[in-house]
C-alpha positions as CSV (number, residue, x, y, z in Angstrom):
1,X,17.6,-31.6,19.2
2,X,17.1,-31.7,15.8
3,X,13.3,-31.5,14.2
4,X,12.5,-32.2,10.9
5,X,9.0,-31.7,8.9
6,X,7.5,-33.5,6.1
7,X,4.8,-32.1,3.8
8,X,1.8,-34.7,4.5
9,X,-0.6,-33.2,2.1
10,X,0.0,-34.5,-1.2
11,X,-3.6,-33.2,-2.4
12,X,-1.6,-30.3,-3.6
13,X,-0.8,-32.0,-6.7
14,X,-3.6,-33.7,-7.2
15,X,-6.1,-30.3,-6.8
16,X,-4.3,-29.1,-10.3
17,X,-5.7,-31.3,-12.5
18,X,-9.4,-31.3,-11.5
19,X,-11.7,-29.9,-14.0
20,X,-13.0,-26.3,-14.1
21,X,-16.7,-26.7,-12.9
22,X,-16.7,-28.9,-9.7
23,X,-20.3,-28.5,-7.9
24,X,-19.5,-27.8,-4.1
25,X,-22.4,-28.5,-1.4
26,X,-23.1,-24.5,-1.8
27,X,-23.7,-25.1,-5.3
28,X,-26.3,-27.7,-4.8
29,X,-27.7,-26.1,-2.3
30,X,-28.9,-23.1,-4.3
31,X,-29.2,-25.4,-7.5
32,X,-33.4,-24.0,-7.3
33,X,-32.7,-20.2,-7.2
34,X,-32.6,-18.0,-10.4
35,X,-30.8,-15.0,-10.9
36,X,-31.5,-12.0,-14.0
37,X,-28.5,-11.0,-16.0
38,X,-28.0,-6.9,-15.3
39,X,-25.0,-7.1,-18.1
40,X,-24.9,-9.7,-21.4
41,X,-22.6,-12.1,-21.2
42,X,-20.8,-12.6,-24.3
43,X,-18.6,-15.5,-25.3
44,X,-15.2,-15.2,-23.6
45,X,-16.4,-12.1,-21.5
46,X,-18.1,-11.7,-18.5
47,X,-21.3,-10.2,-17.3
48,X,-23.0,-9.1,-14.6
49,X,-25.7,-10.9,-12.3
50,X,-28.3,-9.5,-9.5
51,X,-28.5,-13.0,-7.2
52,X,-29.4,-12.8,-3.7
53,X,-29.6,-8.9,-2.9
54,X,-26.1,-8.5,-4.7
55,X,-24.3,-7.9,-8.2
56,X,-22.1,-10.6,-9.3
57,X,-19.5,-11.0,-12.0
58,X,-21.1,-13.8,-14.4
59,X,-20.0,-16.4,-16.9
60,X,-22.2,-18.9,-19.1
61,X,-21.0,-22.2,-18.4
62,X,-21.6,-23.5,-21.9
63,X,-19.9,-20.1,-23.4
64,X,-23.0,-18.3,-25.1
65,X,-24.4,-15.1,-25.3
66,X,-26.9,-14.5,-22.7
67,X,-29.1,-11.4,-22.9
68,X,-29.2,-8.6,-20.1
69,X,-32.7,-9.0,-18.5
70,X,-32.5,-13.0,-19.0
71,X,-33.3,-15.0,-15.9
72,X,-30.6,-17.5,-15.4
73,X,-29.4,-20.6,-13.2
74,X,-26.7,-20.3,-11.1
75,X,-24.4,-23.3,-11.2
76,X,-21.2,-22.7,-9.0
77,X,-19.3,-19.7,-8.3
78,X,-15.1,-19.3,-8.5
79,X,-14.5,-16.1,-6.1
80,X,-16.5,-13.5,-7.1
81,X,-17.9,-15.0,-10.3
82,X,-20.7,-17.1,-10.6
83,X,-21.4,-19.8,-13.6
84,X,-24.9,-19.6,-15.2
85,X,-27.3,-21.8,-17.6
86,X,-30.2,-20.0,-18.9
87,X,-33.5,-21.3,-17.0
């Protein structure tokens, strides 16, 4: 007896070409929180964010500096980093 399997999932593909910034439910759901900015974010660098009890790695969505001390939004997070508007 012979058995064969076929990949089904053919969101594989499709998961490549979605844009960067996709808002998830946990985004939304925290869309009302703030966070303050512990490091500057600089354009094409990261900083650093104290949201929720814990120190995150942080990236302006729209690519500007940001300030240390600056109370930000948090939009959606990739891993460990989270995407931030100022408030």
């Amino acid at each position: 007896m012979r058995l064969s399997f076929r990949n089904t999932n053919r969101r594989q593909s499709e998961n490549r070409n979605q844009p960067k910034f996709v808002a998830t439910s946990q985004s939304l759901s925290r869309v009302t929180e703030t966070a303050r900015l512990t490091r500057a974010i600089r354009p094409g660098q990261p900083g650093r964010v104290r949201y929720q009890a814990t120190e995150w790695n942080a990236q302006s969505v729209n690519n500007f500096y940001i300030a240390a001390g600056t109370v930000v939004k948090p939009i959606t997070r990739q891993g460990n980093t989270w995407f931030v508007t100022v408030r």
